[in-house]
Each structure stands twice: as structure tokens, then as C-alpha cells.
N, C-alpha and C positions, 0 to 999 in steps of 0.2 A: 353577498354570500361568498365565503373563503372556500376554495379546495385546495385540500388537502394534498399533495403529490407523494404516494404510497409508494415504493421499490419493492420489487418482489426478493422474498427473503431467500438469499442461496443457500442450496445443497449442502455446501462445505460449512461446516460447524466447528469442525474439531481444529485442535493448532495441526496437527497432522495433514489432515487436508486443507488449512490452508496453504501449506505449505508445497503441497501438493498440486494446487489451483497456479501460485506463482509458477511453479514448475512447465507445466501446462501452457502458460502464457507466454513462456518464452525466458524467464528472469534465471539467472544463474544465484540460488540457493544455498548459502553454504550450508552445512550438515551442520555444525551449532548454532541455527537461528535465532533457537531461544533459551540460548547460554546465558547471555549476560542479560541487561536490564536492557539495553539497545541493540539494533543491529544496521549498517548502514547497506544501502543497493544501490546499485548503479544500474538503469535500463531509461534506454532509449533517449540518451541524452541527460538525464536527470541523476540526481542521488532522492534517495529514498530512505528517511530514516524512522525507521517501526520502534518507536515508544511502548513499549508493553504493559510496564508502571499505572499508566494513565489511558492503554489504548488510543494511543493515535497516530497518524503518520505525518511526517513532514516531507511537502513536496522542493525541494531547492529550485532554483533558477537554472538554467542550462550549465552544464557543469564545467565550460571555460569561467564563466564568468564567477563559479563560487569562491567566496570570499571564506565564509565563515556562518555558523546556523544562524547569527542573530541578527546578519544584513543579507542573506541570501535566499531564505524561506520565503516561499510566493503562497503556498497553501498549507494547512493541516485536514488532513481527514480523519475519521473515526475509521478505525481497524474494520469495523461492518459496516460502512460506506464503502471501503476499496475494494471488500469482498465481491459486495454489488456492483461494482464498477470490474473488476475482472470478471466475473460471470456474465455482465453483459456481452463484454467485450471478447470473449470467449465463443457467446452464441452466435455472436453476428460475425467470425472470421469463418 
């Protein structure tokens, strides 16, 4: 028998409030987030690069050590995986 692991779907919907959510979490935002096709962030050690194109995010390696995207990427998430990962991480601070 497989179960399933459900996440509960956040509040934040719109690109407005995510950006909002980020804000919230502590991340420095710039005001044309969703200017271009990418956007990079830098928090808590990392870069963070928001793919909009394709929805998803790429997590880098700690940011002494980055090199470049294509040898330094440790993860990708879905744009509404991070959502649910700030929302959590939100409730439980």
C-alpha cells in the first residue's frame, strides 16, 4: 500500500504575494522580480535562481564555492514546492 505525501496548498496564489511571502521570510526582493525571464537571490548563504519560463527554482551550492549554474546546482524545485516550503517555514518561526 503507497501513501501518498499531500502538502497543504498556501494562501499566497498570486505572483504579488509571492513576492510578498519572500519578503516576509526575510529575502531582499528587488521590485522587478518578474522583469525578465530569470531572477537571481542570494539568502542565507545560497543563490537562488526563479526560472519563470518553466516554473522552477534552482538551489546553488553555498555561494563561496559557486562556480557557475551548470557545476553548482545541488537542487531544482517547482515555484509551488517553495511556496509550501516558505509557508511552512513561516509557521513554524
Amino acid at each position: 500500500m503507497k501513501f501518498k505525501v499531500k502538502f497543504p496548498r498556501p494562501k499566497f496564489l498570486g505572483r504579488a504575494a509571492f513576492k510578498t511571502l519572500l519578503k516576509r521570510n526575510g529575502w531582499k526582493v528587488p521590485r522587478d522580480f518578474y522583469g525578465a525571464s530569470c531572477c537571481v537571490l542570494r539568502n542565507g548563504g545560497r543563490y537562488y535562481r526563479f526560472r519563470f519560463a518553466s516554473d522552477q527554482v534552482d538551489v546553488s551550492c553555498h555561494y563561496k564555492d559557486f562556480d557557475r549554474w551548470a557545476n553548482s546546482t545541488e537542487e531544482t524545485l517547482s515555484i509551488e514546492y517553495m511556496k509550501v516550503r516558505l509557508t511552512l517555514a513561516r509557521g513554524q518561526a
